[in-house]
mmCIF file of the C-alpha atoms, coordinates in Angstrom:
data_MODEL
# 
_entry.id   MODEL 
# 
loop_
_atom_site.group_PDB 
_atom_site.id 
_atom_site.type_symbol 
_atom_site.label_atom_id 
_atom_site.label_alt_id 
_atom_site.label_comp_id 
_atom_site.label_asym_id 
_atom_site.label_entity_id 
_atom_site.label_seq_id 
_atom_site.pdbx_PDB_ins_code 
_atom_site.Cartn_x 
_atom_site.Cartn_y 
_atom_site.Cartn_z 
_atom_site.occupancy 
_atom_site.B_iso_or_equiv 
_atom_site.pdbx_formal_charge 
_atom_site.auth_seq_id 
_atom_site.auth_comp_id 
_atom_site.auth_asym_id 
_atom_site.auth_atom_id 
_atom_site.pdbx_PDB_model_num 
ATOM 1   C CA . UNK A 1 1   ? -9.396  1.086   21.788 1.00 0.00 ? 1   UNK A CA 1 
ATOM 2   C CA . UNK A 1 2   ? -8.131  -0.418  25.049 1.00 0.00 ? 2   UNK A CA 1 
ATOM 3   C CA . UNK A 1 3   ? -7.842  -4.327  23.065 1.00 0.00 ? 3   UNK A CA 1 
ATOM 4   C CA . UNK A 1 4   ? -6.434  -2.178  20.491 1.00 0.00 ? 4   UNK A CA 1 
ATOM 5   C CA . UNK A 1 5   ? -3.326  -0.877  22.668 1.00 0.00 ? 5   UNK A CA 1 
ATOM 6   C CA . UNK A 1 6   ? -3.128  -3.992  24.494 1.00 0.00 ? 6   UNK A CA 1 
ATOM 7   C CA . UNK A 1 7   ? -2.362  -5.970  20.948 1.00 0.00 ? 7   UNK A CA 1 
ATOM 8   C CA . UNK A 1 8   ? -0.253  -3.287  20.328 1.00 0.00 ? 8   UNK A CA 1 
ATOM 9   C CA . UNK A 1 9   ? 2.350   -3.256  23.219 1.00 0.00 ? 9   UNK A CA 1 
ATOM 10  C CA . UNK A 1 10  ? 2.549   -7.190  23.252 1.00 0.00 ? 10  UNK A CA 1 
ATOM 11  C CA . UNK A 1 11  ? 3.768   -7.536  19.568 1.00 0.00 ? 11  UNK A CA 1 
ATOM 12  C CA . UNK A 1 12  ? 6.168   -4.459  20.173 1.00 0.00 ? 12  UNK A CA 1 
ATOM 13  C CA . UNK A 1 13  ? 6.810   -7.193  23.202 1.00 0.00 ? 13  UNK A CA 1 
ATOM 14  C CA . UNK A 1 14  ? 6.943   -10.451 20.970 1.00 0.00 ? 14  UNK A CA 1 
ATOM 15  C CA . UNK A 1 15  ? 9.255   -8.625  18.494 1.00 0.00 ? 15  UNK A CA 1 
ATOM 16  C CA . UNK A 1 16  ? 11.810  -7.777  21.414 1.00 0.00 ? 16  UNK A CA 1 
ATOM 17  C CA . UNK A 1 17  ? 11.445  -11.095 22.583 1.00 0.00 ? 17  UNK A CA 1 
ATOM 18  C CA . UNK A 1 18  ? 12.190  -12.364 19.018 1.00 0.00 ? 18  UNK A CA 1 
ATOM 19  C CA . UNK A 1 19  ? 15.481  -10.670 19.474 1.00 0.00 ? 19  UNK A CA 1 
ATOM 20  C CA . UNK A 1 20  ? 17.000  -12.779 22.107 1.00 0.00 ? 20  UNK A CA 1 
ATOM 21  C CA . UNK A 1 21  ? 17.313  -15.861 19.468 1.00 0.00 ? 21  UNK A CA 1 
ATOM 22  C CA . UNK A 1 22  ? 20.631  -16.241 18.617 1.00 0.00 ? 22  UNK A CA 1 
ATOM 23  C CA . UNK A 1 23  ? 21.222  -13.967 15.778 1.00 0.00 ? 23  UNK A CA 1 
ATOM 24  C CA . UNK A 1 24  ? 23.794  -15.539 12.897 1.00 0.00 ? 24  UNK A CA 1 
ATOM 25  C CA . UNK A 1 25  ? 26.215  -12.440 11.595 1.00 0.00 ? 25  UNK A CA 1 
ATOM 26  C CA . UNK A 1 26  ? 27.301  -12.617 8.056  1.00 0.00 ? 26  UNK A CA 1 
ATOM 27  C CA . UNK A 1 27  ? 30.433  -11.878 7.040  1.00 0.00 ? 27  UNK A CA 1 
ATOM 28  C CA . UNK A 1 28  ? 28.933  -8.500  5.698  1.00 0.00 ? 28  UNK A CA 1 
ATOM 29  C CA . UNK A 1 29  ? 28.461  -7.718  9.324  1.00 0.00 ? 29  UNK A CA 1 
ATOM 30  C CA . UNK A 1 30  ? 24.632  -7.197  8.943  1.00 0.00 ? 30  UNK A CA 1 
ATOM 31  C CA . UNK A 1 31  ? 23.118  -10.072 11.349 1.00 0.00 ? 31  UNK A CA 1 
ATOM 32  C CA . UNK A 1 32  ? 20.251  -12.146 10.210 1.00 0.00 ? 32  UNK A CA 1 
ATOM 33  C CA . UNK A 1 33  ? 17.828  -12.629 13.060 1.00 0.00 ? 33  UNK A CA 1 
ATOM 34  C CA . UNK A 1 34  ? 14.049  -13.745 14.275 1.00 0.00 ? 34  UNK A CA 1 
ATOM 35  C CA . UNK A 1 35  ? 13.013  -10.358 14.711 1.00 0.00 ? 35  UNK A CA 1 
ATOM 36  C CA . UNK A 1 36  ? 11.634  -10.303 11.273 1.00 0.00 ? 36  UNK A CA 1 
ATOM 37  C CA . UNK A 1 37  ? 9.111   -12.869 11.976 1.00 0.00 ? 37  UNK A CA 1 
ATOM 38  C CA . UNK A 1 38  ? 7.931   -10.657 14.587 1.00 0.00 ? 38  UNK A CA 1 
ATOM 39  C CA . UNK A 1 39  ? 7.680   -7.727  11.680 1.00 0.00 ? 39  UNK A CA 1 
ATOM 40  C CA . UNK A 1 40  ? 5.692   -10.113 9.790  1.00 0.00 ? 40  UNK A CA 1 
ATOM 41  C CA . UNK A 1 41  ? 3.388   -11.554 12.416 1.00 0.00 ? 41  UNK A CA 1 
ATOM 42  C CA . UNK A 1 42  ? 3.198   -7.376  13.654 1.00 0.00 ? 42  UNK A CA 1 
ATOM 43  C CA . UNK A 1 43  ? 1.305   -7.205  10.201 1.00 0.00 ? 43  UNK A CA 1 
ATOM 44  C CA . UNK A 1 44  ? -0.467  -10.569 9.282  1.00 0.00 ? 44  UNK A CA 1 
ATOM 45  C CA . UNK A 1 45  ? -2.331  -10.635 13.072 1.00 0.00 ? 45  UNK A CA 1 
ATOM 46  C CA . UNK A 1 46  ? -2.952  -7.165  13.867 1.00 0.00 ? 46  UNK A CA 1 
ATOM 47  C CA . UNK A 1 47  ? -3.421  -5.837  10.485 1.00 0.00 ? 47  UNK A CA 1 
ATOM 48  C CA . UNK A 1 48  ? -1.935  -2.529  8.745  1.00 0.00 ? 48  UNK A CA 1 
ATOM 49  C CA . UNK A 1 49  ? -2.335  0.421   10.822 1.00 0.00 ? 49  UNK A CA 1 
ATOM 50  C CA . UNK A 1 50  ? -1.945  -1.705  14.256 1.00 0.00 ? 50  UNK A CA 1 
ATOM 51  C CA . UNK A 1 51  ? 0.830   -3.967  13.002 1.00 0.00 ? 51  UNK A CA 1 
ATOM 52  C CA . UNK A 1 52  ? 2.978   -0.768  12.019 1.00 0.00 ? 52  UNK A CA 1 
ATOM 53  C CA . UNK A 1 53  ? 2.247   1.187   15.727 1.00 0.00 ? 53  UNK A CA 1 
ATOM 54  C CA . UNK A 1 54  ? 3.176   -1.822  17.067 1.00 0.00 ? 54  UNK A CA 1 
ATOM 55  C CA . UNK A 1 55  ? 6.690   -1.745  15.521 1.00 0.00 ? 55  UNK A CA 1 
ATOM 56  C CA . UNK A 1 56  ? 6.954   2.149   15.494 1.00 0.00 ? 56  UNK A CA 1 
ATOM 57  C CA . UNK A 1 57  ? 6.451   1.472   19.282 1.00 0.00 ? 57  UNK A CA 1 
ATOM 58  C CA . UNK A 1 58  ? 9.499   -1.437  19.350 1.00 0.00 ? 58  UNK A CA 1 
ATOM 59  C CA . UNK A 1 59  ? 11.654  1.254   17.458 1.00 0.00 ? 59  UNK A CA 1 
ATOM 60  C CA . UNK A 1 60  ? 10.703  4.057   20.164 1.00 0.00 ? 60  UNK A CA 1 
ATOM 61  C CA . UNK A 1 61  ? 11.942  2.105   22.465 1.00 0.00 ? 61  UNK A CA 1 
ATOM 62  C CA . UNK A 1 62  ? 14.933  0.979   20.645 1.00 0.00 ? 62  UNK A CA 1 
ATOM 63  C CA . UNK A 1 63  ? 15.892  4.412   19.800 1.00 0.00 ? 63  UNK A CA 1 
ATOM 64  C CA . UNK A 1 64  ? 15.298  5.521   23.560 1.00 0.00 ? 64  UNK A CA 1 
ATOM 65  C CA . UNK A 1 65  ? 18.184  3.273   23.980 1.00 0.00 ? 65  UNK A CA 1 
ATOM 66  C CA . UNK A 1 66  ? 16.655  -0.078  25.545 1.00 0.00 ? 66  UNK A CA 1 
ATOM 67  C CA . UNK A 1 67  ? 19.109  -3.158  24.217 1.00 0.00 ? 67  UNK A CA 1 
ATOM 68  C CA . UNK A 1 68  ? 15.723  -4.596  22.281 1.00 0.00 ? 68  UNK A CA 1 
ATOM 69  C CA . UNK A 1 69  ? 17.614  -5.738  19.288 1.00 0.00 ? 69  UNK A CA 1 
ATOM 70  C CA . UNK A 1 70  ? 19.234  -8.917  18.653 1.00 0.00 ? 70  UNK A CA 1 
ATOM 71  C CA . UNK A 1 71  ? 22.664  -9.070  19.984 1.00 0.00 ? 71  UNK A CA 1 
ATOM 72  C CA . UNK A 1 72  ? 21.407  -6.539  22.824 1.00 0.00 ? 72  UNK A CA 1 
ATOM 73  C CA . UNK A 1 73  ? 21.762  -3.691  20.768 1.00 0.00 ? 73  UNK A CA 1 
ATOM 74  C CA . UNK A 1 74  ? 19.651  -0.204  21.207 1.00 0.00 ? 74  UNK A CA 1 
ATOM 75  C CA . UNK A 1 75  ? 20.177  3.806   20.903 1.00 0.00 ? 75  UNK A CA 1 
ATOM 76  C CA . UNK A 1 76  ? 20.436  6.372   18.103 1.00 0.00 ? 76  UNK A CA 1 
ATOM 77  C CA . UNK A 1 77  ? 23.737  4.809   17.109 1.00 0.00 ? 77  UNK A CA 1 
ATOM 78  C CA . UNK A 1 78  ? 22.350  1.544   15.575 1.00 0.00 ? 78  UNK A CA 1 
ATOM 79  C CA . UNK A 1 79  ? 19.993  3.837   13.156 1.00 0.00 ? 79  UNK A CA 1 
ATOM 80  C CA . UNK A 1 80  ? 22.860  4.911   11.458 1.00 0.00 ? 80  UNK A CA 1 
ATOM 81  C CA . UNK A 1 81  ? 24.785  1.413   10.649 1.00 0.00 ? 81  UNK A CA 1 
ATOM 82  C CA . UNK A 1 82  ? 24.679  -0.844  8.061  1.00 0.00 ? 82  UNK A CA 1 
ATOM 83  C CA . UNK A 1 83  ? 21.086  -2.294  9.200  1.00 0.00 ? 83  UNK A CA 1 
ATOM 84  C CA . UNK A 1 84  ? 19.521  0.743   9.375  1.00 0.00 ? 84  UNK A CA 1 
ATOM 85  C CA . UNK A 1 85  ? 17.481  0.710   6.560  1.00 0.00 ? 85  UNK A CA 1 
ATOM 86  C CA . UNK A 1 86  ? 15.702  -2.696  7.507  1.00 0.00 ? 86  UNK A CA 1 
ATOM 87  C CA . UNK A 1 87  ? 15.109  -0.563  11.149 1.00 0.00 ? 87  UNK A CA 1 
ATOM 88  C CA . UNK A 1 88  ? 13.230  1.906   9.020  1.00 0.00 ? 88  UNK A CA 1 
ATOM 89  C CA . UNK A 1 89  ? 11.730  -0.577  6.535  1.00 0.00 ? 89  UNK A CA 1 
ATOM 90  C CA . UNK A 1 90  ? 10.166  -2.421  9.931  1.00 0.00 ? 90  UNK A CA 1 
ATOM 91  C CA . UNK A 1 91  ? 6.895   0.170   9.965  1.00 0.00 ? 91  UNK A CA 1 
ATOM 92  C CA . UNK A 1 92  ? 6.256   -0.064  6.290  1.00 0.00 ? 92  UNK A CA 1 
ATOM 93  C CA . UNK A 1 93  ? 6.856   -4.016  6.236  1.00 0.00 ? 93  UNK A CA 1 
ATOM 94  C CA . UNK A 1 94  ? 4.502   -4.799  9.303  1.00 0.00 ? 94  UNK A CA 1 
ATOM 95  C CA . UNK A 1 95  ? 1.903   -2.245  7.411  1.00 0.00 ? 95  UNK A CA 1 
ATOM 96  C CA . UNK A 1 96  ? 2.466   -4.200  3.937  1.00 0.00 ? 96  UNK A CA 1 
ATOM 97  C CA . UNK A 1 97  ? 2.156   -7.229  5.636  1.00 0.00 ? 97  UNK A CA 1 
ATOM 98  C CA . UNK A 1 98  ? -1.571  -6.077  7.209  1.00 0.00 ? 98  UNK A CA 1 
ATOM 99  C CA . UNK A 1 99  ? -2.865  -4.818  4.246  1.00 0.00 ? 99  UNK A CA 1 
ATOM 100 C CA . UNK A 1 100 ? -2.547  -7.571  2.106  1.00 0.00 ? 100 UNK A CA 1 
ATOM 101 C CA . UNK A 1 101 ? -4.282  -10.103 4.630  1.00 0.00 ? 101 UNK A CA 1 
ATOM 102 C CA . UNK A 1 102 ? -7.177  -7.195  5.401  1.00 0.00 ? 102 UNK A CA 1 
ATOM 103 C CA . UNK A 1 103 ? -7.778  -6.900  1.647  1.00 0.00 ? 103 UNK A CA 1 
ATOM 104 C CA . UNK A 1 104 ? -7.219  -10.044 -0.219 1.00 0.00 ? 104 UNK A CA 1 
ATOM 105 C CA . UNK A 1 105 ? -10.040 -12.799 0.572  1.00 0.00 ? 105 UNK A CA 1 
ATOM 106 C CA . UNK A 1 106 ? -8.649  -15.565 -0.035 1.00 0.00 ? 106 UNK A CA 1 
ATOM 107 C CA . UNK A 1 107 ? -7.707  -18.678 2.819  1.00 0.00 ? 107 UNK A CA 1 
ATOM 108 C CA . UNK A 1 108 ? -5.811  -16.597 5.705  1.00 0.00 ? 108 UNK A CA 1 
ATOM 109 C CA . UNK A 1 109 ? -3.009  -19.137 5.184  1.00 0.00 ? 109 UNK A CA 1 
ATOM 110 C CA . UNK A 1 110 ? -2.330  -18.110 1.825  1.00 0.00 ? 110 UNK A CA 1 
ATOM 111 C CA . UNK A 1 111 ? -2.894  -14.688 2.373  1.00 0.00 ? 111 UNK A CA 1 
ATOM 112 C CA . UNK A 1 112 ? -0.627  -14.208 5.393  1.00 0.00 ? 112 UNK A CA 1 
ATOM 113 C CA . UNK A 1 113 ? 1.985   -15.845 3.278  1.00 0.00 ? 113 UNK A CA 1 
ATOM 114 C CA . UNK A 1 114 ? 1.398   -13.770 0.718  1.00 0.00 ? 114 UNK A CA 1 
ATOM 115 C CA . UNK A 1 115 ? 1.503   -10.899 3.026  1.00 0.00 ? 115 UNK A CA 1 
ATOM 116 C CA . UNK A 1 116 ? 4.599   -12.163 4.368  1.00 0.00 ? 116 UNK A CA 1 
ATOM 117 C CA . UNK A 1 117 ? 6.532   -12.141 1.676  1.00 0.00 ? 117 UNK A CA 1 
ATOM 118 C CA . UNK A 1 118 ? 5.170   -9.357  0.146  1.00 0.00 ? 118 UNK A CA 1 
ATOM 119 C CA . UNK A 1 119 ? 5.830   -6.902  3.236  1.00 0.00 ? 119 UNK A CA 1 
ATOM 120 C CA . UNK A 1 120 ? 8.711   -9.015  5.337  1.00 0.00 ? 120 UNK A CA 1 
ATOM 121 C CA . UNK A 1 121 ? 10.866  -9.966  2.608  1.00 0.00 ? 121 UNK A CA 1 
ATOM 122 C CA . UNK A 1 122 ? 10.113  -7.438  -0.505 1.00 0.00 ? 122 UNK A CA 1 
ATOM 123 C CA . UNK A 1 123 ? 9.688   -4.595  1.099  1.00 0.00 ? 123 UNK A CA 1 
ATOM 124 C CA . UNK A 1 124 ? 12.215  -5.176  3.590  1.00 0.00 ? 124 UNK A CA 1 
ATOM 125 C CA . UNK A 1 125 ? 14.875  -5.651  1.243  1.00 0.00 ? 125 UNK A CA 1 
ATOM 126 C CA . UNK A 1 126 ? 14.144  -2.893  -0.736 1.00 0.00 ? 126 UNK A CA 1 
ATOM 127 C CA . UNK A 1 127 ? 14.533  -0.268  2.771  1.00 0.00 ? 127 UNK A CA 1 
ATOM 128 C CA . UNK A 1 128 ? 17.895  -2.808  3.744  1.00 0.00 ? 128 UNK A CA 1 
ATOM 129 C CA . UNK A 1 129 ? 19.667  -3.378  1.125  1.00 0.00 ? 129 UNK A CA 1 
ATOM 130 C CA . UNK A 1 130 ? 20.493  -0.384  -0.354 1.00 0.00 ? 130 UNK A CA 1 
ATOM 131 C CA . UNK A 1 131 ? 21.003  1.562   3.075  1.00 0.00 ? 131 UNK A CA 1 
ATOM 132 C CA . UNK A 1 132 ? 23.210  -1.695  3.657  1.00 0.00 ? 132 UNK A CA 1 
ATOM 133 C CA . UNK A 1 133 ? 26.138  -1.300  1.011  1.00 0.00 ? 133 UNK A CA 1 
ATOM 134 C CA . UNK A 1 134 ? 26.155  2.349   0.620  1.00 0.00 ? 134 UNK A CA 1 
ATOM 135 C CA . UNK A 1 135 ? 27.236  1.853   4.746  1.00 0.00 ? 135 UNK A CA 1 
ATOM 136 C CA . UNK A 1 136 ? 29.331  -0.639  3.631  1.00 0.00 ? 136 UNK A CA 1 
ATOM 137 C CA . UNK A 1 137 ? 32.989  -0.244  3.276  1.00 0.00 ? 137 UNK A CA 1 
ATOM 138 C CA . UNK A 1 138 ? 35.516  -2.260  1.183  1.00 0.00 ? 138 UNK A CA 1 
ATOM 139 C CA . UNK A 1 139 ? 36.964  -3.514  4.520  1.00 0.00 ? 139 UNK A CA 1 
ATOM 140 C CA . UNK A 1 140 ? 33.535  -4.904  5.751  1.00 0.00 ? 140 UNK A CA 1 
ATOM 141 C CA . UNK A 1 141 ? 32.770  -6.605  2.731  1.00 0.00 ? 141 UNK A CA 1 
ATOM 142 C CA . UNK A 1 142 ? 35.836  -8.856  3.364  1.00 0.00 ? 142 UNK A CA 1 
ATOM 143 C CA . UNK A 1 143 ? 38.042  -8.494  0.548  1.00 0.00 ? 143 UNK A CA 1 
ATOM 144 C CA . UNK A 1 144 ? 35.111  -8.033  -2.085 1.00 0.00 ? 144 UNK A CA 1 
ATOM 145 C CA . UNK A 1 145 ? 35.177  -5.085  -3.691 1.00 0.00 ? 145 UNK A CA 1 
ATOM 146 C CA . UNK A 1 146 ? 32.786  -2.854  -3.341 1.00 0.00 ? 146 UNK A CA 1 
ATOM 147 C CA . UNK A 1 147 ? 30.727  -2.912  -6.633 1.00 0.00 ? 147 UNK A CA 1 
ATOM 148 C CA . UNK A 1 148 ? 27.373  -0.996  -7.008 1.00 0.00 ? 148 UNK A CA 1 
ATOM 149 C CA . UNK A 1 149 ? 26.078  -3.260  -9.324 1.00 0.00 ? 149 UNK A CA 1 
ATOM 150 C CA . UNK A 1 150 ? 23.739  -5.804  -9.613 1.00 0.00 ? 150 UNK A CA 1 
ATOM 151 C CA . UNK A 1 151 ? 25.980  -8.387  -8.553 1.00 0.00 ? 151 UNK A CA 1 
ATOM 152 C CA . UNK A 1 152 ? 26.369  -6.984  -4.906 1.00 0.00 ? 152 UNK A CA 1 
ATOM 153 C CA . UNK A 1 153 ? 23.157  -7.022  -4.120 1.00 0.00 ? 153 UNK A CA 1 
ATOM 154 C CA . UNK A 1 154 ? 21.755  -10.141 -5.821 1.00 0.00 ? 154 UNK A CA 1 
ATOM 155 C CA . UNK A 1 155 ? 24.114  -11.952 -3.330 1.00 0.00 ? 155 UNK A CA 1 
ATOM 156 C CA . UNK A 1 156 ? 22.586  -10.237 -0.244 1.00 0.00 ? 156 UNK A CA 1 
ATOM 157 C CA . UNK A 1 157 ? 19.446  -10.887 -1.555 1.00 0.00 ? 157 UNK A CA 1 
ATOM 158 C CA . UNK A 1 158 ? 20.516  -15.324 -1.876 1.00 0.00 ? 158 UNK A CA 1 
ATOM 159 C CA . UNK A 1 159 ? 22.038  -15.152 1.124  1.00 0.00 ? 159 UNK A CA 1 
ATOM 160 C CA . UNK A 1 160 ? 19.075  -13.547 3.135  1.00 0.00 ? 160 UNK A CA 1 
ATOM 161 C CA . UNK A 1 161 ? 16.232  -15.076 1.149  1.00 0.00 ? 161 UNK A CA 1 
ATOM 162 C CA . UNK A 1 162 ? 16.045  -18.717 2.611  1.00 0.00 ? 162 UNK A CA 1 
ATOM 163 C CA . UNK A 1 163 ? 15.694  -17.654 5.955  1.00 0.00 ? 163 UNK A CA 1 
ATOM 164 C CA . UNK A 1 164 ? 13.589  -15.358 5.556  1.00 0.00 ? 164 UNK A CA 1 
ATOM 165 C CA . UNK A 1 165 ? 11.223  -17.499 3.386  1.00 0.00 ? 165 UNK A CA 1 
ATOM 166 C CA . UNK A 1 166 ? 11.243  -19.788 6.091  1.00 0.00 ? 166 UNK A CA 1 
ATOM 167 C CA . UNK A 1 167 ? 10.231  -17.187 8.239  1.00 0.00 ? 167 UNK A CA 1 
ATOM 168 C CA . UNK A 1 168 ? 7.174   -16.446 5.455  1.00 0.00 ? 168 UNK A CA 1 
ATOM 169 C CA . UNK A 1 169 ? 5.928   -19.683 5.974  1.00 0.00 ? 169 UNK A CA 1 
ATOM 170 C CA . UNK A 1 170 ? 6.356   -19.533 10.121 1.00 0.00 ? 170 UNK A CA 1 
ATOM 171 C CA . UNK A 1 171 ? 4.004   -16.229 9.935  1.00 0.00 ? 171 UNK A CA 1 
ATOM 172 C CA . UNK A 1 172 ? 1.241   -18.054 7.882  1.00 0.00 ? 172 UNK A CA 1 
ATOM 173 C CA . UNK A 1 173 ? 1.257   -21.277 10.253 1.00 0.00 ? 173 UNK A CA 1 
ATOM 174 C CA . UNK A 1 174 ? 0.922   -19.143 12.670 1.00 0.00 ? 174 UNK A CA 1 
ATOM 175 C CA . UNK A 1 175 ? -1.272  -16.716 11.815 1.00 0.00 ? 175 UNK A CA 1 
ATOM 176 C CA . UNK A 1 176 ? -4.011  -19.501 10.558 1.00 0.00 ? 176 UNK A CA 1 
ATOM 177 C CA . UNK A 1 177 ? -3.114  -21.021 14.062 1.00 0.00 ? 177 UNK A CA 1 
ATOM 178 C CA . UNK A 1 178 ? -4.119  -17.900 16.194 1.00 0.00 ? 178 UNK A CA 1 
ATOM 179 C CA . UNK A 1 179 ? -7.437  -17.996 13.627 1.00 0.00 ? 179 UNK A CA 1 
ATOM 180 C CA . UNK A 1 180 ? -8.817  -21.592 14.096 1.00 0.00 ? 180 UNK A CA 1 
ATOM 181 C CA . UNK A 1 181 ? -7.843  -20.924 18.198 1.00 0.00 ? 181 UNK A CA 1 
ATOM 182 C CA . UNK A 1 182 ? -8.705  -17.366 19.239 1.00 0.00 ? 182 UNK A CA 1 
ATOM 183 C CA . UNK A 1 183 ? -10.585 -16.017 15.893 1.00 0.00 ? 183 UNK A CA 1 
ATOM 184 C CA . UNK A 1 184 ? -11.138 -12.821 18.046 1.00 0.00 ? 184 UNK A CA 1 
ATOM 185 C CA . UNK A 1 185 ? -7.206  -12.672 18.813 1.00 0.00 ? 185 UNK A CA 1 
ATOM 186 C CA . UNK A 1 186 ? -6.893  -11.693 14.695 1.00 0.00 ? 186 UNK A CA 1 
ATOM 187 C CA . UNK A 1 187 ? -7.363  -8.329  14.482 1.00 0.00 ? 187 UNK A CA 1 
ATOM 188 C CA . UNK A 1 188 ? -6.119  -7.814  10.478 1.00 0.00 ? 188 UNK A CA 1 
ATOM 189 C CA . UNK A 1 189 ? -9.320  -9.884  9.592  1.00 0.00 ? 189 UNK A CA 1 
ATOM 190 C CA . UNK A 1 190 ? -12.207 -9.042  12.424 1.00 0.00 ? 190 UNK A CA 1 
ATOM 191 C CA . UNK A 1 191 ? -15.108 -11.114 12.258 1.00 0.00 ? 191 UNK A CA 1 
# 
């Protein structure tokens, strides 16, 4: 229980620390930033159930207004903008994320990728993206109008997707890394 809480406050740690990278703003005004490799690695090293405390714990503290976020931002207020529904996505990506490397048994490579993308990109954009253009006005969308469509969201979706799919990849390396090194330190697949 004690390892347990331990894992759990340093990735709520590693995720805030994820947030001091320099986070690149689209013109959207929704920033893209490392904090979602945090998200990911929450999930693929810790597993389901810790993976998700440990980024319900990150959002406690965001919420109780500590500047955890990229760009130093924290509080109530940042729940309600435009990136809100990744913030609430977070919990359900990191758990996504967990459960596919606990259940499939394939390579842990492969699996936290899998995980990755499954959780940290899928699931992500499917809590984000929506919340993101109904916050959205015409004026923040920089001349484009605001259309409801498909084609709105298909070019959040290219614009966000290389990153993050470099970010997939970043969580597997890493993940098979902290297995070959500290096997004991990989709590979504115990030995």
């Amino acid at each position: 229980m004690e390892r347990s809480l331990t894992h759990i406050a340093l990735f709520a740690a590693l995720v805030a620390v994820l947030g001091l990278v320099p986070q690149i703003t689209l013109a959207v005004g929704v920033p893209i930033t490392a904090q979602s490799l945090g998200i990911m690695l929450c999930g693929t090293v810790l597993g389901a159930r810790r993976g998700a405390l440990a980024v319900v714990l990150f959002l406690v503290l965001v919420a109780a207004g500590l500047p955890l976020l990229s760009g130093g931002r924290g509080g109530l207020g940042v729940f309600a903008g435009p990136s809100a529904g990744f913030l609430l996505g977070f919990p359900v990506a990191a758990f996504v994320c967990g459960l596919i490397v606990e259940r499939w048994r394939m390579a842990i490579g492969p699996a936290a990728f899998a995980g990755a993308v499954t959780g940290g990109i899928a699931v992500l954009y499917a809590f984000g993206i929506p919340v993101m253009i109904a916050r959205l006005t015409e004026a923040q969308i920089a001349g484009m109008p605001l259309n409801r469509n498909l084609s709105l969201p298909l070019a959040l979706i290219g614009l966000y997707l290389p990153g993050d799919l470099i970010k997939a990849v970043l969580a597997a390396l890493i993940t098979r890394s902290v297995a070959r090194m500290r096997p004991g330190s990989l709590l979504s697949r115990p030995a």
